[in-house]
C-alpha positions as protocol buffer text, in pm:
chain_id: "A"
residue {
  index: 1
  type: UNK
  ca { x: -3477 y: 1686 z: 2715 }
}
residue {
  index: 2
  type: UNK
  ca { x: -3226 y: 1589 z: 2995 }
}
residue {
  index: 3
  type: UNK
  ca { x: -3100 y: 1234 z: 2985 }
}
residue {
  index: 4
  type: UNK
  ca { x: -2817 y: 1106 z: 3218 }
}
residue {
  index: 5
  type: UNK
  ca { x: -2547 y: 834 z: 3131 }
}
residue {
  index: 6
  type: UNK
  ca { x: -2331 y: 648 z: 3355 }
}
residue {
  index: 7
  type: UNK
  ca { x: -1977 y: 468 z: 3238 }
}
residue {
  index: 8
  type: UNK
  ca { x: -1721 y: 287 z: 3445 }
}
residue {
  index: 9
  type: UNK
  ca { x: -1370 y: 372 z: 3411 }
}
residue {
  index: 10
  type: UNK
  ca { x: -1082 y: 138 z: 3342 }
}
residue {
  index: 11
  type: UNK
  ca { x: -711 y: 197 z: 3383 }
}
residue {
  index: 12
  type: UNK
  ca { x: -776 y: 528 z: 3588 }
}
residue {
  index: 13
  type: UNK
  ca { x: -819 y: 665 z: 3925 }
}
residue {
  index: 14
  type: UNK
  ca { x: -1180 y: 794 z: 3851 }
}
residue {
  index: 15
  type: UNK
  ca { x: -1424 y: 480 z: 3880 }
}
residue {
  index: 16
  type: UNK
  ca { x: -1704 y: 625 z: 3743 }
}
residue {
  index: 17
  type: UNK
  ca { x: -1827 y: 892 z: 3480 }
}
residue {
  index: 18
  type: UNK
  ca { x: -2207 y: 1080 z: 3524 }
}
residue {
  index: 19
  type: UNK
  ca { x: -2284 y: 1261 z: 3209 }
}
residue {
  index: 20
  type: UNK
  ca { x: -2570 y: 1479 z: 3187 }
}
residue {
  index: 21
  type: UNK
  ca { x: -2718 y: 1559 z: 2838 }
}
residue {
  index: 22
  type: UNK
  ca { x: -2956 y: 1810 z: 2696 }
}
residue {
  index: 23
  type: UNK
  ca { x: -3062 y: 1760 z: 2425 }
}
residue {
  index: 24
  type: UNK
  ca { x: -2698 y: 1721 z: 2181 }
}
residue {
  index: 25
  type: UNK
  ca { x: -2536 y: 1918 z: 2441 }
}
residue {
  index: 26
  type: UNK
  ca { x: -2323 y: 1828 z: 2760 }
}
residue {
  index: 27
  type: UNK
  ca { x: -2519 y: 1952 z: 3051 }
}
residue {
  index: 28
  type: UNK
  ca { x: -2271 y: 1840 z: 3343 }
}
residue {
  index: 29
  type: UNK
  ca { x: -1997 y: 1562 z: 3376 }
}
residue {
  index: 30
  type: UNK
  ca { x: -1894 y: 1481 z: 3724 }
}
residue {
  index: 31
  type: UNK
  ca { x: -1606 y: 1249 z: 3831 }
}
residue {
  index: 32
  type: UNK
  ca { x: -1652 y: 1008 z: 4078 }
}
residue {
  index: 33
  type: UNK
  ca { x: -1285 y: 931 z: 4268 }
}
residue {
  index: 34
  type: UNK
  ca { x: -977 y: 1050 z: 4096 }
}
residue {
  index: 35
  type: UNK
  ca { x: -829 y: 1386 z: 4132 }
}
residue {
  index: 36
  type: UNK
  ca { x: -1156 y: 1575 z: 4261 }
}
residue {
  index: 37
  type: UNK
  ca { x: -967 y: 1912 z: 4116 }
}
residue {
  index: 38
  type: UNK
  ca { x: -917 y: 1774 z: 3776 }
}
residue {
  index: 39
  type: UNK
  ca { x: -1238 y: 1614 z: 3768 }
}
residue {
  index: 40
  type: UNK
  ca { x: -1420 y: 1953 z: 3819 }
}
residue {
  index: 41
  type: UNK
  ca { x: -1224 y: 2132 z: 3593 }
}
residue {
  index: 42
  type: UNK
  ca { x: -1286 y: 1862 z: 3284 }
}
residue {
  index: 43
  type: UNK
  ca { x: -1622 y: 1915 z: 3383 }
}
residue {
  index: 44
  type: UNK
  ca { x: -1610 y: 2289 z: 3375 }
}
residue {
  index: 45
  type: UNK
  ca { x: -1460 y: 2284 z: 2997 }
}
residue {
  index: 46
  type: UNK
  ca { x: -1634 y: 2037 z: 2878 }
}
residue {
  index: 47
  type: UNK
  ca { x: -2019 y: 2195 z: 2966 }
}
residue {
  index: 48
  type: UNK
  ca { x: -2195 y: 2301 z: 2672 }
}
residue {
  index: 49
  type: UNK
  ca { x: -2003 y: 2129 z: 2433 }
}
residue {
  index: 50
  type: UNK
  ca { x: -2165 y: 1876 z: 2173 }
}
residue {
  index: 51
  type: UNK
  ca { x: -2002 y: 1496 z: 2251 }
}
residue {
  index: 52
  type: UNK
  ca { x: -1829 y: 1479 z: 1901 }
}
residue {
  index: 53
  type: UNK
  ca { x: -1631 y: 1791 z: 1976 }
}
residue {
  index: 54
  type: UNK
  ca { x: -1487 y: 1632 z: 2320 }
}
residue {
  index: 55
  type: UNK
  ca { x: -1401 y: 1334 z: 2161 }
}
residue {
  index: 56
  type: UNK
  ca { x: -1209 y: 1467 z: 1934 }
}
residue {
  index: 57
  type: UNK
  ca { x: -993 y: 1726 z: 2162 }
}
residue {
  index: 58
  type: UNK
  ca { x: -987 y: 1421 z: 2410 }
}
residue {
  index: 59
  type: UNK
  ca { x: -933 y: 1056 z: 2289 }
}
residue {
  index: 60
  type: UNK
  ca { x: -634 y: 928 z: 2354 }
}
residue {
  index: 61
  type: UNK
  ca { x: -452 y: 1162 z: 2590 }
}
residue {
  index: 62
  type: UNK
  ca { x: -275 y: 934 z: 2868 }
}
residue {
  index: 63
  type: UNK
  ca { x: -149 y: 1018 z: 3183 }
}
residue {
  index: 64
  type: UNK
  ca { x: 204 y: 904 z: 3319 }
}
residue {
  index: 65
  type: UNK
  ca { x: 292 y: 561 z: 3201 }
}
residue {
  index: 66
  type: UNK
  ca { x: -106 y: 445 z: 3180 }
}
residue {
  index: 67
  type: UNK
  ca { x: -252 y: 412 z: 2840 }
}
residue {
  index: 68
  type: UNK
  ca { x: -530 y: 598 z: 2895 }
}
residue {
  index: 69
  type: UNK
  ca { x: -689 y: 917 z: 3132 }
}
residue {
  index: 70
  type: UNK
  ca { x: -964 y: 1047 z: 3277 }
}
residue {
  index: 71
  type: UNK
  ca { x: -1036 y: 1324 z: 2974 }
}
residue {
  index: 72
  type: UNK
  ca { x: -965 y: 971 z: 2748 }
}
residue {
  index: 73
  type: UNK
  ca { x: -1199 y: 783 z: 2926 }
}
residue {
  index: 74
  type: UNK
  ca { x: -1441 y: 1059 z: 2917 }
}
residue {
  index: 75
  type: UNK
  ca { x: -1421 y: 1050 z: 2522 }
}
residue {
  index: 76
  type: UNK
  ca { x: -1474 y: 656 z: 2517 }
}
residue {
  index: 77
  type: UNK
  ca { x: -1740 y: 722 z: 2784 }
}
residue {
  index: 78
  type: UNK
  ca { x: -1891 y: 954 z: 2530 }
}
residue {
  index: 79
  type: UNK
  ca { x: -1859 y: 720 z: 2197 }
}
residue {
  index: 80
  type: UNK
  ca { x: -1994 y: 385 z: 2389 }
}
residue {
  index: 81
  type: UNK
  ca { x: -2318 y: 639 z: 2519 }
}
residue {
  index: 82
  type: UNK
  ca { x: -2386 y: 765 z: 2093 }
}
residue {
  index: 83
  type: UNK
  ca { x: -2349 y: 432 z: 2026 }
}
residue {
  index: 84
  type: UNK
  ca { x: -2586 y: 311 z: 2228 }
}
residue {
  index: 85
  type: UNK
  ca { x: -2807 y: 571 z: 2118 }
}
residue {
  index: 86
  type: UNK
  ca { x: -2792 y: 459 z: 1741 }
}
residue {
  index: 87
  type: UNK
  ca { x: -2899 y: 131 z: 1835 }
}
Protein backbone atom coordinates (compact mmCIF):
# COMPACT_ATOMS: atom_id res chain seq x y z
CA UNK A 1 0.00 0.00 0.00
CA UNK A 2 1.45 3.39 -1.22
CA UNK A 3 1.26 6.22 1.25
CA UNK A 4 2.96 9.66 0.63
CA UNK A 5 4.53 12.03 3.34
CA UNK A 6 5.41 15.53 3.06
CA UNK A 7 8.14 17.43 5.54
CA UNK A 8 9.44 20.96 5.41
CA UNK A 9 13.01 21.56 5.56
CA UNK A 10 14.86 23.86 7.92
CA UNK A 11 18.39 25.18 7.69
CA UNK A 12 18.71 23.96 3.95
CA UNK A 13 18.27 24.96 0.45
CA UNK A 14 15.61 22.19 -0.25
CA UNK A 15 12.14 23.53 1.21
CA UNK A 16 10.38 20.59 1.00
CA UNK A 17 10.71 16.67 1.18
CA UNK A 18 7.90 14.16 -0.80
CA UNK A 19 8.41 10.67 0.37
CA UNK A 20 6.68 7.93 -1.19
CA UNK A 21 6.21 4.63 0.79
CA UNK A 22 5.24 1.11 0.00
CA UNK A 23 4.55 -0.66 2.26
CA UNK A 24 8.11 -0.46 4.82
CA UNK A 25 9.91 0.46 1.78
CA UNK A 26 10.97 3.89 0.17
CA UNK A 27 9.16 4.09 -3.08
CA UNK A 28 10.50 7.64 -4.30
CA UNK A 29 11.89 10.82 -2.47
CA UNK A 30 11.93 13.93 -4.49
CA UNK A 31 13.49 17.31 -3.49
CA UNK A 32 11.74 20.29 -3.92
CA UNK A 33 14.47 23.44 -4.43
CA UNK A 34 18.02 22.79 -3.49
CA UNK A 35 20.57 21.33 -5.70
CA UNK A 36 18.10 19.57 -8.29
CA UNK A 37 21.35 17.13 -9.08
CA UNK A 38 21.84 16.15 -5.53
CA UNK A 39 18.33 15.91 -4.86
CA UNK A 40 17.87 13.21 -7.62
CA UNK A 41 20.71 11.38 -6.77
CA UNK A 42 19.65 11.04 -2.78
CA UNK A 43 16.63 9.96 -4.29
CA UNK A 44 18.17 7.43 -6.57
CA UNK A 45 20.14 5.71 -3.46
CA UNK A 46 17.83 5.95 -1.20
CA UNK A 47 14.77 3.90 -3.35
CA UNK A 48 14.08 0.66 -1.98
CA UNK A 49 15.57 1.10 1.17
CA UNK A 50 13.57 0.55 4.55
CA UNK A 51 13.48 4.26 6.56
CA UNK A 52 15.57 2.88 9.55
CA UNK A 53 18.43 2.02 7.26
CA UNK A 54 18.57 5.80 5.80
CA UNK A 55 18.47 7.17 9.01
CA UNK A 56 21.11 5.63 10.14
CA UNK A 57 23.68 6.15 7.02
CA UNK A 58 22.16 9.78 7.06
CA UNK A 59 21.47 11.71 10.36
CA UNK A 60 23.59 14.16 11.04
CA UNK A 61 25.74 14.76 7.98
CA UNK A 62 26.01 18.74 7.50
CA UNK A 63 26.95 20.63 4.72
CA UNK A 64 29.50 23.64 4.83
CA UNK A 65 29.20 25.57 8.01
CA UNK A 66 25.17 24.65 8.41
CA UNK A 67 24.29 22.18 11.04
CA UNK A 68 22.38 20.16 9.11
CA UNK A 69 21.74 18.85 5.08
CA UNK A 70 19.49 17.78 2.82
CA UNK A 71 20.40 13.74 3.29
CA UNK A 72 20.08 15.00 7.34
CA UNK A 73 16.94 16.46 6.88
CA UNK A 74 15.80 13.57 4.91
CA UNK A 75 16.61 11.26 8.01
CA UNK A 76 14.64 13.68 10.48
CA UNK A 77 12.03 13.83 7.69
CA UNK A 78 11.96 10.09 7.98
CA UNK A 79 11.92 9.72 12.05
CA UNK A 80 9.10 12.65 12.53
CA UNK A 81 6.90 10.45 9.54
CA UNK A 82 7.47 6.68 11.92
CA UNK A 83 6.66 8.67 14.58
CA UNK A 84 3.70 9.80 13.51
CA UNK A 85 2.86 6.48 12.44
CA UNK A 86 3.21 4.96 16.05
CA UNK A 87 0.83 7.34 17.27
Amino acid sequence: MDSVYTYKTHGTCSRQIEIEMDGDVIKSVKFDGGCNGNGKGIGSLVRGMKPDEVIARCKGITCGRRPTSCPDQLAKALEEMKHAKED
